[in-house]
C-alpha positions in Angstrom: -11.5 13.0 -4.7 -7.9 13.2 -5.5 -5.7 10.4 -6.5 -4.0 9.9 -3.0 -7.1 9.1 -1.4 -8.8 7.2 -4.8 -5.5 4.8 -4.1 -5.6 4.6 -1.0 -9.6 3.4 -0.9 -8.7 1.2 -3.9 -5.7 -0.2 -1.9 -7.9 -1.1 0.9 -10.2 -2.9 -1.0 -8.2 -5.0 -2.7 -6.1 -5.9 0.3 -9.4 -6.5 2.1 -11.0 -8.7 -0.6 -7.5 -10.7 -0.8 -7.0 -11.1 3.0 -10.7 -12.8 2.7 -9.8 -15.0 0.1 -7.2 -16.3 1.9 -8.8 -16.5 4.8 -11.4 -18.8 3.3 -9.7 -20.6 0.7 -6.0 -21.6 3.3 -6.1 -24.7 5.1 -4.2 -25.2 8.3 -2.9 -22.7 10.5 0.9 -21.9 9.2 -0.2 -21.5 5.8 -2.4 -18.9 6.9 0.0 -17.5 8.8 2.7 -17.5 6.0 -0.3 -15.9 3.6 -0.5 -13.3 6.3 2.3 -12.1 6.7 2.6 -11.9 3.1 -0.3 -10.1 2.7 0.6 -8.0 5.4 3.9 -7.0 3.9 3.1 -6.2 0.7 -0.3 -3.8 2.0 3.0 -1.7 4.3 4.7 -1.4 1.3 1.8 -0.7 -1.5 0.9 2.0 1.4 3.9 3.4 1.7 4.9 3.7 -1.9 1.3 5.4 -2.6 2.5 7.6 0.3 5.8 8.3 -1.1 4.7 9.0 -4.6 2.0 11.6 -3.4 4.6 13.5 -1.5 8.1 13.3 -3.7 8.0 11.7 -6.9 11.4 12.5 -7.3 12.2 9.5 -4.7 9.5 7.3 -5.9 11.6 6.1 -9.3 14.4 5.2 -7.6 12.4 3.5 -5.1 10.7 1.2 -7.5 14.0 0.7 -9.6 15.7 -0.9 -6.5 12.2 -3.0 -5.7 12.3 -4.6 -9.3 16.3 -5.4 -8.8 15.2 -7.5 -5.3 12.3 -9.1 -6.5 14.3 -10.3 -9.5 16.9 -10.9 -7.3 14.7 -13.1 -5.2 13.7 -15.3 -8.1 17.9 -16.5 -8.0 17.8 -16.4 -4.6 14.6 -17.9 -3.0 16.3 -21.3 -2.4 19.2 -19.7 -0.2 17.1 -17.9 1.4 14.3 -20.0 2.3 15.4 -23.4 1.4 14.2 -26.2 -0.4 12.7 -26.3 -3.5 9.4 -25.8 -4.5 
C-alpha cells in the first residue's frame, strides 16, 4: 500500500467517524447543516491537498503557507465576516 492510498483510506475514516458524530451528537436542523457543510469543506480540501502533495510537492508548500495565513487571518476576521460574536 502506498502513502496516497494509506491517506486517502485514513482520510475517509476519520471524515466518516466525524460526520457520525455530528450527526448524532447536533440538535436542530441548521446546526447540522452549518456542521455539514463544514465537514464537507474541509474533507474537499484534506482530499485535494493529499492529492496535490502525491502529484507535485513542489506546489504543496506554498499551498499550505497561504492556508495557515487565511486561517490565521480568519481568527481577526470571523466577526466581519460572519457577524456577531461568539
Amino acid at each position: 500500500m502506498n502513502s496516497f492510498r494509506f491517506f486517502n483510506i485514513l482520510g475517509a475514516a476519520l471524515f466518516t467517524g466525524i460526520a457520525l458524530q455530528v450527526f448524532i451528537q447536533t440538535d436542530g436542523a441548521k446546526k447540522l447543516t452549518e456542521s455539514g457543510i463544514f465537514l464537507t469543506v474541509s474533507a474537499l480540501l484534506y482530499f485535494a491537498l493529499t492529492f496535490i502533495f502525491h502529484k507535485s510537492k513542489n506546489l504543496f508548500v506554498p499551498l499550505m503557507a497561504v492556508l495557515v495565513l487565511l486561517s490565521i487571518g480568519m481568527i481577526f476576521l470571523q466577526e466581519l465576516v460572519f457577524g456577531g460574536g461568539h
